[in-house]
Backbone as a printed PyTorch tensor [residue, N CA C, xyz], in Angstrom:
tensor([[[-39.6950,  52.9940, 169.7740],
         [-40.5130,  53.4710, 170.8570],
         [-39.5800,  54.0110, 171.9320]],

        [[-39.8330,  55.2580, 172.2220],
         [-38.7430,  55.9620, 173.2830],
         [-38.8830,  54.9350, 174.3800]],

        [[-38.0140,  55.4620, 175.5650],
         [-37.6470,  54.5880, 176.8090],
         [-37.6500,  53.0500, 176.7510]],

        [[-37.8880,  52.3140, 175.7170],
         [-38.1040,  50.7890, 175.4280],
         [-36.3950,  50.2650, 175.2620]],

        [[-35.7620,  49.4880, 176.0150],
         [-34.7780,  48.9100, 175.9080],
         [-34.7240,  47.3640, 175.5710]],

        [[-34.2270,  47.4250, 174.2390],
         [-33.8340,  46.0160, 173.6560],
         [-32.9840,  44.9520, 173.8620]],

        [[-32.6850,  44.0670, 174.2420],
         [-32.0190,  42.6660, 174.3030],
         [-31.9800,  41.3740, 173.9550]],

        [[-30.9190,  40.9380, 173.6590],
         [-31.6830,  39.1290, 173.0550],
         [-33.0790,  39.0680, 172.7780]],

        [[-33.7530,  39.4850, 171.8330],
         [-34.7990,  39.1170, 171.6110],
         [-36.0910,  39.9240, 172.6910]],

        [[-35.7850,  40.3180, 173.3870],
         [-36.6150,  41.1880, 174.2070],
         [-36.6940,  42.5440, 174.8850]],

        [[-37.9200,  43.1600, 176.0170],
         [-37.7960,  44.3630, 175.3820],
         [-38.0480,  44.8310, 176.7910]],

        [[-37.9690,  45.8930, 177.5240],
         [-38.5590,  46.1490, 179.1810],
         [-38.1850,  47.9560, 178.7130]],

        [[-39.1060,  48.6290, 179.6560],
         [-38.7280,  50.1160, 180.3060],
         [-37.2710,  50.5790, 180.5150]],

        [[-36.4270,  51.6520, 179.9290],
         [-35.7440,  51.9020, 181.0730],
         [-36.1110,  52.4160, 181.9250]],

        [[-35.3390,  52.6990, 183.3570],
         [-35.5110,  52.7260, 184.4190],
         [-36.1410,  54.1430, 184.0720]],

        [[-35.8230,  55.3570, 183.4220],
         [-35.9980,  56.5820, 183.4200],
         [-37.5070,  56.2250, 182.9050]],

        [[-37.9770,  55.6890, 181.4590],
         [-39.2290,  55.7240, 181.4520],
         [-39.6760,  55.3780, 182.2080]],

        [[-39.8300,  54.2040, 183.3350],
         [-40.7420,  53.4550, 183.7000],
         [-40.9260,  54.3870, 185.4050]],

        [[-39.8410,  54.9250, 186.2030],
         [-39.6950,  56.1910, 186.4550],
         [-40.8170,  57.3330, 186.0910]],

        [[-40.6900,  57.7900, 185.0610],
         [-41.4620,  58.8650, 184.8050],
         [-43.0060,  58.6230, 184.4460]],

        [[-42.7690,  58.1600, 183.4040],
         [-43.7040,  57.8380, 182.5660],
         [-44.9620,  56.4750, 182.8790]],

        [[-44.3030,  55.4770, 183.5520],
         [-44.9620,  53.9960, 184.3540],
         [-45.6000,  54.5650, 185.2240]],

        [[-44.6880,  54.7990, 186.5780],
         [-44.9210,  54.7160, 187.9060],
         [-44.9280,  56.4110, 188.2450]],

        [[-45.3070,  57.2510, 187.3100],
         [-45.5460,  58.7550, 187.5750],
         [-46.2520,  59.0950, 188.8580]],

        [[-46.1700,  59.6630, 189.6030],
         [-47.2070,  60.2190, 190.6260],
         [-47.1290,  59.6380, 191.7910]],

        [[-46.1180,  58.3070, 191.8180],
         [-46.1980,  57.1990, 192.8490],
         [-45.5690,  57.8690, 193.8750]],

        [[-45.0470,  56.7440, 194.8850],
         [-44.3460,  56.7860, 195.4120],
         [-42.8600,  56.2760, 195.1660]],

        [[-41.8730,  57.0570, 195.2760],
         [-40.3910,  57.1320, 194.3200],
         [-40.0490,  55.4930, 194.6030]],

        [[-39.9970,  55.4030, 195.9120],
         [-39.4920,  54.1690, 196.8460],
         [-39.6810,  52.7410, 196.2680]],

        [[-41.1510,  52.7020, 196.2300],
         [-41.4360,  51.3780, 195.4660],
         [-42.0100,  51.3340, 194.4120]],

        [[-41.8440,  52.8110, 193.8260],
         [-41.6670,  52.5410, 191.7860],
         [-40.5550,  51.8590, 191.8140]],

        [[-39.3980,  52.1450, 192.3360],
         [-38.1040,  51.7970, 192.2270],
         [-38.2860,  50.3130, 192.3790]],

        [[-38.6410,  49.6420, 193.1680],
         [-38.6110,  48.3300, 193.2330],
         [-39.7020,  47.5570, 192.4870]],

        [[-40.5550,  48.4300, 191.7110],
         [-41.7810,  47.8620, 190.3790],
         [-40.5250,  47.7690, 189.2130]],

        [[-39.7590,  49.1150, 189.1880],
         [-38.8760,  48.8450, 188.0270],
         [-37.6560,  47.8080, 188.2210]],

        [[-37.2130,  47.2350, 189.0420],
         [-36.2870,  46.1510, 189.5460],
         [-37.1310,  44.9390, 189.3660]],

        [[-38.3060,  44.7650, 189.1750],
         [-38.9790,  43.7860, 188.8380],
         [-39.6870,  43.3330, 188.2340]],

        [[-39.9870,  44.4760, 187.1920],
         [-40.6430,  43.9490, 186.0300],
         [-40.7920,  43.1830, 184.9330]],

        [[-41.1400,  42.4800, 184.1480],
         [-41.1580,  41.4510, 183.4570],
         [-40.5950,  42.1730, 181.9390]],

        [[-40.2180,  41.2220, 181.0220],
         [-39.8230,  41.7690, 179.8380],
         [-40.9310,  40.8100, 178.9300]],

        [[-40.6320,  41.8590, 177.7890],
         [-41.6180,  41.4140, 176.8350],
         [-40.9060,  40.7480, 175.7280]],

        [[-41.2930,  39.7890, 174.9040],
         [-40.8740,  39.5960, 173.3060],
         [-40.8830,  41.2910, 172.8950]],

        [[-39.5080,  40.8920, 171.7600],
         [-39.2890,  42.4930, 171.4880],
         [-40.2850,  42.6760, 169.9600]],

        [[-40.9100,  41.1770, 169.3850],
         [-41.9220,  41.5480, 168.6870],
         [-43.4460,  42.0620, 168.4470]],

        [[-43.5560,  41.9420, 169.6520],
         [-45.2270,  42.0540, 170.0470],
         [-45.7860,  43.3710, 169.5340]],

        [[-45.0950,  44.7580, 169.5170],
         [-45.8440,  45.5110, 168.8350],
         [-45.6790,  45.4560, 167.4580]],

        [[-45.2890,  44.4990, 167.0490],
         [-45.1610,  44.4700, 165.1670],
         [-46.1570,  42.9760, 164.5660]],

        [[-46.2930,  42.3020, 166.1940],
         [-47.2360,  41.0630, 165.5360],
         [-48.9120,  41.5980, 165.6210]],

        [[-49.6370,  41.1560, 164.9340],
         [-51.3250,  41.3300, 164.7430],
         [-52.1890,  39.8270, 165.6540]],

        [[-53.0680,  40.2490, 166.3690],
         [-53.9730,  39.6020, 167.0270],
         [-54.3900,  39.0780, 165.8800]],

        [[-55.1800,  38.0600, 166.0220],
         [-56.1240,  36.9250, 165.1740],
         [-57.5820,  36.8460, 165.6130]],

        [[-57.5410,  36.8660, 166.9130],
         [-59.1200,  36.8470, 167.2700],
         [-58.8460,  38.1240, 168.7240]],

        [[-60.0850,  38.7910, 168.6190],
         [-59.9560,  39.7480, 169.5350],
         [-60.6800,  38.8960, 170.6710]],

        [[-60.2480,  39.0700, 171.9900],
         [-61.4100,  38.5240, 173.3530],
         [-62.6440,  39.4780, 173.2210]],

        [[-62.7720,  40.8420, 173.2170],
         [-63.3930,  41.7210, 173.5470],
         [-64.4180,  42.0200, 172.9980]],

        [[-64.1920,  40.6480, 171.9890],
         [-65.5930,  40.8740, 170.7300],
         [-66.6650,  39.9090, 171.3450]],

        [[-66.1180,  38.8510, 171.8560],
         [-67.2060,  37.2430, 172.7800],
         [-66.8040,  38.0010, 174.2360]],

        [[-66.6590,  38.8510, 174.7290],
         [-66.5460,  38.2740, 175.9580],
         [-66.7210,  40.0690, 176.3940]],

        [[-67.7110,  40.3410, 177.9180],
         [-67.5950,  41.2880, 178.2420],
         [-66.4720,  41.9440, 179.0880]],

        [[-65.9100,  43.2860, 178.5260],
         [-64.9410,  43.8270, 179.0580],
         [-65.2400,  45.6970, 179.2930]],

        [[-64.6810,  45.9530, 180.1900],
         [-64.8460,  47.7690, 180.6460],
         [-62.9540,  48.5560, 180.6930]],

        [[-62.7490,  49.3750, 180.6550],
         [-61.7720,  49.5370, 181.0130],
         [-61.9010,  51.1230, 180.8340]],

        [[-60.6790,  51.9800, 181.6340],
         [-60.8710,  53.2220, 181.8420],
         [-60.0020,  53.9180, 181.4560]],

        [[-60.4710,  55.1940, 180.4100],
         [-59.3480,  56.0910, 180.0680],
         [-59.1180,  57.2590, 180.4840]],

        [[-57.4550,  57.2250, 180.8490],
         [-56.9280,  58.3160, 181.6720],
         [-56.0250,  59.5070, 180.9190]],

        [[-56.5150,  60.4130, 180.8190],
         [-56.2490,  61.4600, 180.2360],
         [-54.6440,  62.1540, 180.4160]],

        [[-54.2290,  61.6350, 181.6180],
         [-52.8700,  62.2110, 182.1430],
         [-52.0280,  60.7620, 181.6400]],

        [[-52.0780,  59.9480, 181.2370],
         [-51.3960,  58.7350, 180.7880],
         [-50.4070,  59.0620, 179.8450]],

        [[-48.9230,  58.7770, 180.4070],
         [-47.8200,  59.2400, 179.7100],
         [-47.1930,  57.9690, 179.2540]],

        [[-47.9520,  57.0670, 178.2290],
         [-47.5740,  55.9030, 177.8470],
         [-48.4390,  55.7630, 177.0570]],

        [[-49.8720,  55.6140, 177.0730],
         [-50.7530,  55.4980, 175.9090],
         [-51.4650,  56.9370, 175.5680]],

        [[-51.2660,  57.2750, 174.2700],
         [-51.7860,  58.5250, 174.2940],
         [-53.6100,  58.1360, 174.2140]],

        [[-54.3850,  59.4400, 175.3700],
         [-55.6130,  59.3610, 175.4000],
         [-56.6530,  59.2110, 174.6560]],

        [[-56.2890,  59.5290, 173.2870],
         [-57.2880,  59.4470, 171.6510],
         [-56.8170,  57.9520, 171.4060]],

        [[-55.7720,  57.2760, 171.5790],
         [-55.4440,  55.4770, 170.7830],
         [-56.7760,  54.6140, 171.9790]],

        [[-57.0050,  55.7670, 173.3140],
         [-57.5980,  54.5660, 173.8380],
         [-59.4330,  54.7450, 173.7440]],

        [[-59.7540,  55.5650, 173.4070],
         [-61.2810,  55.7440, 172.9650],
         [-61.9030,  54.6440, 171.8270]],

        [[-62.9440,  54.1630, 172.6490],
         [-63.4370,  53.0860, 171.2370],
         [-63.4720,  53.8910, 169.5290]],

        [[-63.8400,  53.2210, 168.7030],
         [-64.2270,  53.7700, 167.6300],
         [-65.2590,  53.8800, 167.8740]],

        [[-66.3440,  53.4350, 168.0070],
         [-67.5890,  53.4980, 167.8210],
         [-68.6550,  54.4250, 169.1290]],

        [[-68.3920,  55.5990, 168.7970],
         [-68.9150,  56.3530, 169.8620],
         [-69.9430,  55.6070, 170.7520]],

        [[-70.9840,  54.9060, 170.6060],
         [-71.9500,  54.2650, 171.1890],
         [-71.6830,  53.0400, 171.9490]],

        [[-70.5460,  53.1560, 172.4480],
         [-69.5980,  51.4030, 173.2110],
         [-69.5450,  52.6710, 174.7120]],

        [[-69.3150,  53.7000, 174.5660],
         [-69.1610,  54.5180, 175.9000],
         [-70.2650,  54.8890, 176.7100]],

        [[-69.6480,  54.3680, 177.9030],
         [-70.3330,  54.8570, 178.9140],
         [-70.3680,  55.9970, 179.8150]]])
């Protein structure tokens, strides 16, 4: 995965992705200090599989943004045309 930097076992933005691509549009000043503080991830999580989804028991909304330079806009559309509002 571009801009993803690896370490012992874990995984964070570089500064350039999280820069461009994270904190796009912001303000330069305190993207800079979102990227000085962000959390790291297990570097396995996009290779492990969920077991039970929340979203199936439990109500959830969320909004897709077309200019999103991190998730492309088609991965985030339900499948099932009739879930949209």
């Amino acid at each position: 995965m571009a801009g993803l930097v690896k370490s012992g076992g874990f995984a964070q933005l570089s500064e350039e992705a999280f820069l461009k691509d994270f904190a796009g549009g912001g303000d330069p000043a305190r993207a800079r200090v979102l990227y000085a503080v962000q959390g790291r991830i297990a570097d396995t999580l996009f290779a492990s599989k969920t077991t039970a989804a929340a979203w199936k028991l439990k109500p959830s909304w969320y909004a897709v943004s077309k200019q999103d330079r991190t998730t492309s806009p088609e991965l985030q559309l339900p499948r099932n045309p009739f879930t949209c509002l």
